[in-house]
Short mmCIF file of the C-alpha atoms (twelve columns), coordinates in Angstrom:
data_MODEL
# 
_entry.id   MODEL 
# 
loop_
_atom_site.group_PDB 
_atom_site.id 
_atom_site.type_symbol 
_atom_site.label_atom_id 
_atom_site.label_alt_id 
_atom_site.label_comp_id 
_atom_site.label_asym_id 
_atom_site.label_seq_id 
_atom_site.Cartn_x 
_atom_site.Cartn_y 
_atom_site.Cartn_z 
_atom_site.pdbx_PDB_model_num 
ATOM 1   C CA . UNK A 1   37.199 25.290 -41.752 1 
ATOM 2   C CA . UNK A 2   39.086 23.760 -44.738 1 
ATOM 3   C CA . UNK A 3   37.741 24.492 -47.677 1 
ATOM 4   C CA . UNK A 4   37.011 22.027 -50.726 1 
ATOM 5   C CA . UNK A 5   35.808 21.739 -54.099 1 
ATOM 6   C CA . UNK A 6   33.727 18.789 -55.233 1 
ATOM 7   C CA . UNK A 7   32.060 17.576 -58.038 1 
ATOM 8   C CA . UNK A 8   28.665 18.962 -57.972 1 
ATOM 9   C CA . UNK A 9   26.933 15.394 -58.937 1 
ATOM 10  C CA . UNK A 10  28.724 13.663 -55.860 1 
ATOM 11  C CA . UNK A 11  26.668 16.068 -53.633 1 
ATOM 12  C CA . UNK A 12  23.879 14.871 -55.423 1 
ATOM 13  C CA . UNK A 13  22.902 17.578 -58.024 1 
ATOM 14  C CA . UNK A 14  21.737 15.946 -61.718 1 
ATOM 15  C CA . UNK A 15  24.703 17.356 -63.541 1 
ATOM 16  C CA . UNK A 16  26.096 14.667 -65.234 1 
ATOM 17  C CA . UNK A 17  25.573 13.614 -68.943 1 
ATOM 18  C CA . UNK A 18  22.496 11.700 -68.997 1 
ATOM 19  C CA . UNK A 19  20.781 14.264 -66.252 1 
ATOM 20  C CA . UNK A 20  21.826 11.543 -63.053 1 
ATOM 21  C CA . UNK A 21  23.902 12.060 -60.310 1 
ATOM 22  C CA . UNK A 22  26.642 10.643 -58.451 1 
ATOM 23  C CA . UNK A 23  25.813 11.087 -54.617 1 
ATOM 24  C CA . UNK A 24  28.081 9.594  -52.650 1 
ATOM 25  C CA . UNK A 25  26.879 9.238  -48.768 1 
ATOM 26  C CA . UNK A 26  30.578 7.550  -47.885 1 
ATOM 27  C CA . UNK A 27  32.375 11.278 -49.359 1 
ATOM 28  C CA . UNK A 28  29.795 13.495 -47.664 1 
ATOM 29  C CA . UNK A 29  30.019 11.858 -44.429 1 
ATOM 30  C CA . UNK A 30  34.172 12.196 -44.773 1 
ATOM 31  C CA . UNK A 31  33.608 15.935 -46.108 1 
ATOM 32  C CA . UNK A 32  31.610 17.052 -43.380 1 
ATOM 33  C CA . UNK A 33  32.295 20.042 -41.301 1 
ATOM 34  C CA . UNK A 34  34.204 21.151 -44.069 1 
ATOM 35  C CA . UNK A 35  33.182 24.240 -46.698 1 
ATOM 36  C CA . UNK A 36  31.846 22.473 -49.687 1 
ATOM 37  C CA . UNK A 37  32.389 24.899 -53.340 1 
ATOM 38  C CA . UNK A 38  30.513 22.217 -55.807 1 
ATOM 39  C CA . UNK A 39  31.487 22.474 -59.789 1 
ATOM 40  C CA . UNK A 40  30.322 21.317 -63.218 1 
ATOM 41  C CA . UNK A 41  32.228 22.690 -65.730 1 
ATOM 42  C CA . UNK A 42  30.339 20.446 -68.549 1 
ATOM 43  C CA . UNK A 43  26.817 21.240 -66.888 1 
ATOM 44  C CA . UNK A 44  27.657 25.246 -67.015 1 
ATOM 45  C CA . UNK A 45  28.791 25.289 -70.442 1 
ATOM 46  C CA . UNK A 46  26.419 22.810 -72.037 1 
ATOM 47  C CA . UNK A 47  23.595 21.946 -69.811 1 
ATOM 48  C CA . UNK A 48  22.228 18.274 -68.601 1 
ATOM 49  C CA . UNK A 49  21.625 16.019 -70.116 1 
ATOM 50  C CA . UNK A 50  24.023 16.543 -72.754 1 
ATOM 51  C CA . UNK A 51  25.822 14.776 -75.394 1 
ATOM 52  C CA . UNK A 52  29.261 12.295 -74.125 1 
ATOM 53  C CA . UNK A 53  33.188 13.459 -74.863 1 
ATOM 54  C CA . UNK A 54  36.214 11.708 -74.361 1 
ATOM 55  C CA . UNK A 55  39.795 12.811 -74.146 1 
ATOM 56  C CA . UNK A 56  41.708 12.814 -77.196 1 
ATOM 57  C CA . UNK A 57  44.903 13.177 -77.922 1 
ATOM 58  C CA . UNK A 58  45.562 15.658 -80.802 1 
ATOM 59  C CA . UNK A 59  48.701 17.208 -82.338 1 
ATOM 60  C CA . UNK A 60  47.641 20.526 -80.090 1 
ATOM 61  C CA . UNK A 61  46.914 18.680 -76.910 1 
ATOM 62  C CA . UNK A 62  44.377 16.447 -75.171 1 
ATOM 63  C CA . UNK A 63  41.418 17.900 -76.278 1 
ATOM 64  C CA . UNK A 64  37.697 16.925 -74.888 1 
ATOM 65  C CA . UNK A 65  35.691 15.838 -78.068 1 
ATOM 66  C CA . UNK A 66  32.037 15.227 -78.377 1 
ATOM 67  C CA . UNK A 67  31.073 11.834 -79.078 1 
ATOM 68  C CA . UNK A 68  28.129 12.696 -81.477 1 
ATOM 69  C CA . UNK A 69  29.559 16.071 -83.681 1 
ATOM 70  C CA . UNK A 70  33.216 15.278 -83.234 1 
ATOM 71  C CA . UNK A 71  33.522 18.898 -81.856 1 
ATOM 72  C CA . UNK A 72  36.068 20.225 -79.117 1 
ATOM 73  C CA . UNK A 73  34.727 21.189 -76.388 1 
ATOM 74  C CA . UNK A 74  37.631 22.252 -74.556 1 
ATOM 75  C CA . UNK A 75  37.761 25.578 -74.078 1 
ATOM 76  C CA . UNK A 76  34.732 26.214 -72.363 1 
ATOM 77  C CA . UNK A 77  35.740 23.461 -69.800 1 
ATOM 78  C CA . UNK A 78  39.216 25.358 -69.504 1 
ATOM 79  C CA . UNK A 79  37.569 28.918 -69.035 1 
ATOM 80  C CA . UNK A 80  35.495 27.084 -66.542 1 
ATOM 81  C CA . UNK A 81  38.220 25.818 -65.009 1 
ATOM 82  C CA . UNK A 82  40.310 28.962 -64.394 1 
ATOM 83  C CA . UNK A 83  37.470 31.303 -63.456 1 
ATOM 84  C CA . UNK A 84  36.735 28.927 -60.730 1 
ATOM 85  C CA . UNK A 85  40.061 28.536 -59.290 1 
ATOM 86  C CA . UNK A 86  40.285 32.916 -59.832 1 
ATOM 87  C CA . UNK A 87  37.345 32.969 -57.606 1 
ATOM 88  C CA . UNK A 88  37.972 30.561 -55.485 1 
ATOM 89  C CA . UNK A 89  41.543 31.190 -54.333 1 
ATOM 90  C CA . UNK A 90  41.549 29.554 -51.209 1 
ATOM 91  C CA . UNK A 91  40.652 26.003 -52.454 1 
ATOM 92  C CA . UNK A 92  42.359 23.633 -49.791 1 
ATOM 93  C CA . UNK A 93  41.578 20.535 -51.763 1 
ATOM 94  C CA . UNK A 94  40.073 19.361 -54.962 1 
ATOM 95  C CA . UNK A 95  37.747 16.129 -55.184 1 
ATOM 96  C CA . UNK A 96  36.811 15.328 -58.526 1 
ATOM 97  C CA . UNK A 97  34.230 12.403 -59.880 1 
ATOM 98  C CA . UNK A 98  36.556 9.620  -60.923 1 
ATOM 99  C CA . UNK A 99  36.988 8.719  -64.477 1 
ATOM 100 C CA . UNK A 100 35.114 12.168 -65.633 1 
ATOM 101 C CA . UNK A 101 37.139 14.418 -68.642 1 
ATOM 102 C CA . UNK A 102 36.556 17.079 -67.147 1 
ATOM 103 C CA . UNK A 103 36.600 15.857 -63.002 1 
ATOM 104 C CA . UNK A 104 38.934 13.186 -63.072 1 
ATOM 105 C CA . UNK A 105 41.881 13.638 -61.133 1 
ATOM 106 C CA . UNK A 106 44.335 10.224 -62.045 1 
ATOM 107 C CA . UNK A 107 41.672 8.212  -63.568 1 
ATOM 108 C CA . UNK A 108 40.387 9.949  -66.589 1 
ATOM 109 C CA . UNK A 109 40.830 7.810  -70.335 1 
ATOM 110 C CA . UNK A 110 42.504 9.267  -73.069 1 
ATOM 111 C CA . UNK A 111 42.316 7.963  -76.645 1 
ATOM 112 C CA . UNK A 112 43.535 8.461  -79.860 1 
ATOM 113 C CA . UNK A 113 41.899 10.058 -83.210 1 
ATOM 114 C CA . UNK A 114 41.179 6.201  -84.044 1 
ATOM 115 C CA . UNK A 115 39.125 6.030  -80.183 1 
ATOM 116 C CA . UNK A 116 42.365 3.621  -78.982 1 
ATOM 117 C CA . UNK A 117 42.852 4.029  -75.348 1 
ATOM 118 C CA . UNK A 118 46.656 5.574  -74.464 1 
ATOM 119 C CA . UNK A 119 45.958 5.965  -70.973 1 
ATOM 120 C CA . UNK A 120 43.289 5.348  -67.880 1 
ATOM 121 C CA . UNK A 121 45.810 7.605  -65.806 1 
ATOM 122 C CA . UNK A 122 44.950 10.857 -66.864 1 
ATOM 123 C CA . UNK A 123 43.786 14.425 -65.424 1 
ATOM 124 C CA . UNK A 124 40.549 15.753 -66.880 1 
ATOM 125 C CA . UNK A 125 40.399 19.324 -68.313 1 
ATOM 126 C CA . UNK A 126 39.742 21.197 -64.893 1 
ATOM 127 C CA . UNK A 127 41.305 19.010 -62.129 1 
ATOM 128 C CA . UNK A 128 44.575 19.794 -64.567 1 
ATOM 129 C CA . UNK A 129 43.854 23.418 -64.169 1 
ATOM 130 C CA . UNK A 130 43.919 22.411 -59.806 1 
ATOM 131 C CA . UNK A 131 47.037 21.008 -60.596 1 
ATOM 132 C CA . UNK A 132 48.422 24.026 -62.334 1 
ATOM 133 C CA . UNK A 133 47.963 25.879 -59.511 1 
ATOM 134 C CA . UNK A 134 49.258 23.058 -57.040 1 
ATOM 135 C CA . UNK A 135 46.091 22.955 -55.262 1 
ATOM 136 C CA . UNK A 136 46.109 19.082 -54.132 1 
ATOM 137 C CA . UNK A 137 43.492 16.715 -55.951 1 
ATOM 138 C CA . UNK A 138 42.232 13.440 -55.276 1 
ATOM 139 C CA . UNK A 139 39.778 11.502 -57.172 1 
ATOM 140 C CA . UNK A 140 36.737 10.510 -55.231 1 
ATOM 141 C CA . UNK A 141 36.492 6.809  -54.863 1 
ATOM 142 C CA . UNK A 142 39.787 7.337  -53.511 1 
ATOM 143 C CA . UNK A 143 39.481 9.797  -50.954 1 
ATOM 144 C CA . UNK A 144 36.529 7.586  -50.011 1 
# 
C-alpha cells in the first residue's frame, strides 16, 4: 500500500489559521486505498486558530514571519518538519495544501522585508524538508 503524507486540513481536520479546513473530496477519492500520515506543522507548534505568516526573504534565509508580532516562526515548522520525515521514513509521496508556508510544494509566496512578492513558485518550510530528502511532492490542486 503506498504510503502518503497529506495536509491534515485536506482530510478535513480544522487546522488551518482561522480554525477551517480544506477537505478536498476530488484528493480523497484519488488517495484512496492508499496509507494516509496527515501533518500540520503550524497547528502542532501554535495551535488553531492562530495568527497568519508569510515567507520572507531575509539575509539568513526564507524565514516564516508572523503577520501580527513580526516574529519567526521557523524553527518550530523546521523541527516539525524533520521529526516527521525521521518517523516516517517510508513516505512514498508528499501532498501538501497549495499556496501554504509551511505545505506548499511549488506554489508558496515569498516576499521581501518591505511585503513585495519575489516569487509565487516557492516550497514552504516542510515540503522543502520532503525535498531534502528526495521524497517526491506535489501540491494538491495539482495532483487533483
Amino acid at each position: 500500500m503506498r504510503k502518503i503524507a497529506i495536509s491534515a486540513c485536506l482530510l478535513g481536520k480544522k487546522c488551518r489559521y482561522d480554525a477551517t479546513d480544506n477537505k478536498d473530496e476530488k484528493l480523497l477519492a484519488k488517495v484512496e486505498g492508499c496509507e494516509l500520515v496527515a501533518f500540520c506543522p503550524e497547528d502542532h507548534a501554535f495551535g488553531s486558530p492562530r495568527p497568519t505568516m508569510d515567507l520572507i526573504e531575509t539575509k539568513e534565509g526564507i524565514k516564516a514571519i508572523c503577520n501580527t508580532t513580526g516574529a519567526d516562526l521557523s524553527s518550530p515548522i523546521e523541527a516539525y518538519a524533520k521529526d516527521f520525515f525521521d518517523t516516517h521514513a517510508d513516505i512514498e509521496l508528499f501532498v501538501g495544501k497549495d499556496r501554504s508556508p509551511s505545505c506548499g510544494v511549488c506554489s508558496a509566496k515569498v516576499y521581501d522585508a518591505d511585503k513585495r512578492l519575489l516569487s509565487e513558485q516557492e516550497a514552504g518550510l516542510m515540503a522543502k524538508e520532503a525535498k531534502i530528502r528526495n521524497i517526491p511532492a506535489i501540491d494538491a490542486e495539482d495532483y487533483r
